[in-house]
C-alpha positions in Angstrom: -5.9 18.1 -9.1 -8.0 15.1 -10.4 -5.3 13.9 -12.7 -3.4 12.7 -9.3 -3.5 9.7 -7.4 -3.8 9.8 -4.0 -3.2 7.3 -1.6 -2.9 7.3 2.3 -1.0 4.2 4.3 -1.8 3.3 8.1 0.4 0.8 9.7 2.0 0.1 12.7 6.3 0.7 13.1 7.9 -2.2 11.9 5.2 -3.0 8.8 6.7 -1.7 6.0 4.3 1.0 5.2 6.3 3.5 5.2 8.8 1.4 2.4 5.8 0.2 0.9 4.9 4.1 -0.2 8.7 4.6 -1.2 9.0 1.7 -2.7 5.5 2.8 -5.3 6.9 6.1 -5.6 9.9 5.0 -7.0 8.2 2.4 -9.4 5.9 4.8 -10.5 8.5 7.2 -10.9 10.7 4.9 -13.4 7.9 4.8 -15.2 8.2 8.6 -16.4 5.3 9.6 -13.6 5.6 12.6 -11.2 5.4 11.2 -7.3 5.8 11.5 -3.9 6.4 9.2 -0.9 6.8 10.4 1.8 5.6 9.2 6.1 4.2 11.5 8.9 6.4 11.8 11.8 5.1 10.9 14.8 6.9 8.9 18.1 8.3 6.3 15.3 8.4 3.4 17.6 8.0 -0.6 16.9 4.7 -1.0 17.1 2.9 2.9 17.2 0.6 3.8 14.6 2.4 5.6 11.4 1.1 7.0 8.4 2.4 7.7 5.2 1.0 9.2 1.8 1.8 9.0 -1.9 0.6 11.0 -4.5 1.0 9.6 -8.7 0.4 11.8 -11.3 1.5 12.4 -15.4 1.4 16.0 -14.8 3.8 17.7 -12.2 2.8 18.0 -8.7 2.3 21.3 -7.0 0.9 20.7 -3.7 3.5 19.9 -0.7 1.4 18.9 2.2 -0.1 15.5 4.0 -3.5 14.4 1.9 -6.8 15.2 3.6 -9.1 13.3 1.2 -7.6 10.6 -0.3 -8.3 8.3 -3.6 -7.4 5.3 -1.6 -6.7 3.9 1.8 -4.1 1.2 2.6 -4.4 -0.2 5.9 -1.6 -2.9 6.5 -2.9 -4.0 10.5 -6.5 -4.5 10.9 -6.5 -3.8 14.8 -6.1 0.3 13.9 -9.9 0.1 13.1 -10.0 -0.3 16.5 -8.8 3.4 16.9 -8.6 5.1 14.0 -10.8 6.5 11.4 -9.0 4.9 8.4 -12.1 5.9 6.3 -11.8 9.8 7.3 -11.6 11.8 4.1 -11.9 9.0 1.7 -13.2 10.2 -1.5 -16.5 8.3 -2.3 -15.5 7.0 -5.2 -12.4 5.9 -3.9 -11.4 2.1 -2.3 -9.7 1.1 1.2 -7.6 -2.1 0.8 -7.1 -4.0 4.4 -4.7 -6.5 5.5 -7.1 -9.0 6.9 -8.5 -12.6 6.6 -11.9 -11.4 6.8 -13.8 -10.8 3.3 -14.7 -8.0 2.6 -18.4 -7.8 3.6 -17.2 -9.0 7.1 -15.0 -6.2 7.4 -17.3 -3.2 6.5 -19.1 -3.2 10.0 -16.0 -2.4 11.8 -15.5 0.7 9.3 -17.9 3.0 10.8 -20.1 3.4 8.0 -18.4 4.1 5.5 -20.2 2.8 2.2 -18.2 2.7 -0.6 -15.3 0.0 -2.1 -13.8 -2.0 0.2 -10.9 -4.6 -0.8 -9.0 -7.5 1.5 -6.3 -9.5 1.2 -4.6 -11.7 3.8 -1.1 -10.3 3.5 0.0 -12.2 6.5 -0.9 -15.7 4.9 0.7 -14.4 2.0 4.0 -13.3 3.0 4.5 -16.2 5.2 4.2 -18.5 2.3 6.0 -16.7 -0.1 8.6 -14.9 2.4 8.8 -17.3 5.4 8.2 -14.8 7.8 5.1 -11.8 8.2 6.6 -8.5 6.3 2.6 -7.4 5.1 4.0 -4.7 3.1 5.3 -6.1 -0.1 1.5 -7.8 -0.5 -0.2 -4.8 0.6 2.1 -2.7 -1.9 0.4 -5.2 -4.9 -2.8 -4.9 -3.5 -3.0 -1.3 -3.8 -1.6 -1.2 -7.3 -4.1 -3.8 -8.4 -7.1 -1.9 -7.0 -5.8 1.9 -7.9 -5.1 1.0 -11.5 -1.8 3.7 -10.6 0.2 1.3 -13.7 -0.2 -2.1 -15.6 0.6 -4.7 -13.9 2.9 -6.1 -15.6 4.8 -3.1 -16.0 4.5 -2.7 -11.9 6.4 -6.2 -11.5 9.0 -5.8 -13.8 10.1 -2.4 -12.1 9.6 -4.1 -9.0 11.9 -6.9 -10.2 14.4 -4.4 -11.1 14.1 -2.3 -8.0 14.6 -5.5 -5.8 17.9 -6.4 -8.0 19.0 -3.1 -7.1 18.2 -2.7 -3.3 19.1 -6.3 -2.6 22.0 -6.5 -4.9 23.8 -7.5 -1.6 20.7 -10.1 -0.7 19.7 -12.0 -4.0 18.2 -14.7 -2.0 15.6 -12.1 -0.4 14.3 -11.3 -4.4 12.4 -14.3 -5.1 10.2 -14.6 -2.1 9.7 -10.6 -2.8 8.5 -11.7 -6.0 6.6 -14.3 -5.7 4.6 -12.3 -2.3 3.9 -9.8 -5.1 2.4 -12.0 -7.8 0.6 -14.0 -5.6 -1.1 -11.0 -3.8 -2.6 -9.5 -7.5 -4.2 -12.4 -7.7 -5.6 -12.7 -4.3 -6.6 -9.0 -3.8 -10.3 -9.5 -3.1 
């Protein structure tokens, strides 16, 4: 399966995580790839750790279960270094992307080892300017397509333009900010 992409989320209820890994599948999906998006159910509750998993491929996908060694690692709050192996199964060569202020040399010796790629971004900073309020998971869903190389991006914001237009149809006021949290994280991905 190494033509497959696959990426693991940690967040806490009430992130976006979750959305955030529905939200790529779809995108990559519109773009005529095979995907999945799916969470791990747990006691879904503001606040409790959750996890959720994609998988992007060109070729159909086979394999239904939770991913044990992923490509990449999302991690949208920080503090679940604290008490979770984010790192566990994470494929050498892959990355782990962090919502943090911290660069990313700062942040390695709170990952327990674990030696290879390491990206941050300050989502909160970035959805606060861009959204007015902290929703990390439209930054953290740029950050990860800027890092996984998954699709262009380009291509990646004008599905996500259309995606928004379609979801918010109801909200057009909520599609700008979107937009602008997403730009500005693909350029501050570090």
């Amino acid at each position: 399966m190494s033509n497959v992409t696959e990426i693991r989320w940690h967040g806490r209820g009430g992130q976006g995580a979750k959305t955030a890994s529905l939200l790529l599948a779809d995108v990559a999906f519109s773009t005529g790839k095979f995907v999945q998006g799916f969470p791990e159910y747990g006691p879904e509750r503001m606040g409790a750790p959750i996890t959720a998993y994609n998988r992007i491929s060109k070729n159909k996908i086979r394999v239904h279960s939770n991913i044990y060694e992923p490509n990449f690692v999302v991690v949208v709050d920080q503090t679940l270094l604290e008490s979770i192996d984010v790192t566990k199964g994470l494929k050498p060569d892959g990355a782990i992307v962090i919502n943090t202020e911290k660069t990313p040399e700062e942040i390695r010796k709170e990952l327990k080892g674990y030696t290879g790629k390491i990206h941050t971004i300050d989502a909160r900073k970035i959805s606060e300017e861009a959204l007015g309020k902290y929703f990390p998971n439209t930054p953290m869903l740029s950050a990860i397509v800027k890092v996984s190389g998954v699709m262009k991006e380009e291509i990646f914001i004008k599905e996500m333009q259309h995606s928004f237009e379609h979801k918010f149809a109801a909200k057009p006021e909520v599609i700008e900010g979107n937009m602008k949290a997403l730009k500005i994280a693909l350029q501050e991905v570090k």
